[in-house]
C-alpha positions in Angstrom: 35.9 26.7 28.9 34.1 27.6 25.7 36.6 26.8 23.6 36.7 23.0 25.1 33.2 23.1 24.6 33.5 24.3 21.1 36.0 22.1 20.5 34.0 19.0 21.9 31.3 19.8 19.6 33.1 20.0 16.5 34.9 16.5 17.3 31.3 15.0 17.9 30.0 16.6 14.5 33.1 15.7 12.4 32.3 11.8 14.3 28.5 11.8 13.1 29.5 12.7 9.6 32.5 10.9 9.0 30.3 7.6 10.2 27.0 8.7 8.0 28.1 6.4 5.2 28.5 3.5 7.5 24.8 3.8 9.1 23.1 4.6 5.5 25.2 1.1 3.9 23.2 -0.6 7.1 20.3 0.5 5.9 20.6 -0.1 2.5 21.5 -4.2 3.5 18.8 -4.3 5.3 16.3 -3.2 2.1 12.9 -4.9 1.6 13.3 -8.3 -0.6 9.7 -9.5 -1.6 11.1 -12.9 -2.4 11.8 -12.9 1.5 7.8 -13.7 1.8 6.9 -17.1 0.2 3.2 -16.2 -1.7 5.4 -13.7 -3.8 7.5 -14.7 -6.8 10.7 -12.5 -7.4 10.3 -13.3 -11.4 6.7 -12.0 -10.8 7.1 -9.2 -9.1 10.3 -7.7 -11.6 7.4 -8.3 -14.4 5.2 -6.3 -12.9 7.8 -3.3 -12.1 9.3 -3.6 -15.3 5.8 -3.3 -16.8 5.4 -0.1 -14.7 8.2 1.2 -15.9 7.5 1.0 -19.4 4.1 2.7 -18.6 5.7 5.3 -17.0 8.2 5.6 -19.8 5.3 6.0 -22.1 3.9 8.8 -20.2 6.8 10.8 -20.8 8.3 10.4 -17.4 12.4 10.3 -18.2 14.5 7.5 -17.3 16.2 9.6 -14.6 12.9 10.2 -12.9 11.4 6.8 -12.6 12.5 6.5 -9.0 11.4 9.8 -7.4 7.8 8.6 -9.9 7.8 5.3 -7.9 8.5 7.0 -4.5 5.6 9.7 -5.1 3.3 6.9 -6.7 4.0 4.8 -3.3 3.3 8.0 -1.3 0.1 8.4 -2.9 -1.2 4.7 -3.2 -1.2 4.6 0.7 -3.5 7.5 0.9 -6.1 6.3 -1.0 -8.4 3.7 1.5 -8.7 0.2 0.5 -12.8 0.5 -0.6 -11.5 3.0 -3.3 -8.4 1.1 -4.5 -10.7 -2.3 -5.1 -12.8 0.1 -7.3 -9.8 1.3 -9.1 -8.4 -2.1 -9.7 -11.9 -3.6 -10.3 -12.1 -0.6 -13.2 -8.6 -1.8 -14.5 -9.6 -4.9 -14.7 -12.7 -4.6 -16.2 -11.0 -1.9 -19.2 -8.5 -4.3 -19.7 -11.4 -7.0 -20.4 -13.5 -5.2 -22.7 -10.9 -2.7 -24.7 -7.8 -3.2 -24.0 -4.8 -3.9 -26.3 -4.1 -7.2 -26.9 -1.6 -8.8 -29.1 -3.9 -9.3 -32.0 -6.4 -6.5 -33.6 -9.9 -7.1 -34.2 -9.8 -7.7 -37.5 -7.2 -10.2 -37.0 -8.9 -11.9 -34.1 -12.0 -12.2 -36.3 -9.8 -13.7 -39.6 -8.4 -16.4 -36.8 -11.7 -17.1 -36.0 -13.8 -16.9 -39.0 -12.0 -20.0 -40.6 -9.7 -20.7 -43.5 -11.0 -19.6 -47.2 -9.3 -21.9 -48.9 -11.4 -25.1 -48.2 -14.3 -24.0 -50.5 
């Protein structure tokens, strides 16, 4: 009886595992699309995951390890309540504004706007 039993169990394991691949290809097909909702551009939304990968990139995160960064970044983004991300995002914003790189320097942004020279 034990050996039946044994048996049984092995048969039902070896099942389970040899049918793993099958279940997890399900769930991949099944993966969120943002283009599936209609306020959200596909083009749009690859820009701004490509831009997050180039930031990450330039923190020294390898390319190997951008997706377990993304998966931990996720992980901690929906701990942090919605009052505080506004703040963080309003702070962003508000850097990028006042400081943040642009495609011109100062000195060239000033040259652009002081006028030509060469009228006088």
């Amino acid at each position: 009886m034990k050996k039946a039993r044994l048996l049984t169990g092995l048969l039902a394991l070896s099942l389970a595992l040899a049918t793993a691949p099958a279940v997890m290809a399900q769930e991949e097909e099944a993966a969120f699309d943002p283009s599936s909702i209609p306020e959200v551009n596909q083009d749009e939304a690859l820009i701004a995951y490509l831009a997050m990968e180039e930031e990450l990139l330039a923190a020294g995160v390898t390319e190997e390890d951008i997706g377990a960064a993304t998966d931990w970044l996720a992980g901690e983004a929906a701990n942090i309540p919605a009052a505080q991300r506004d703040e963080m995002l309003a702070a962003s914003m508000l850097a990028d504004r006042d400081g943040g790189d642009d495609e011109f320097g100062k000195a060239e942004e000033d040259e652009l706007i002081g006028g030509d020279d060469d009228e006088e």
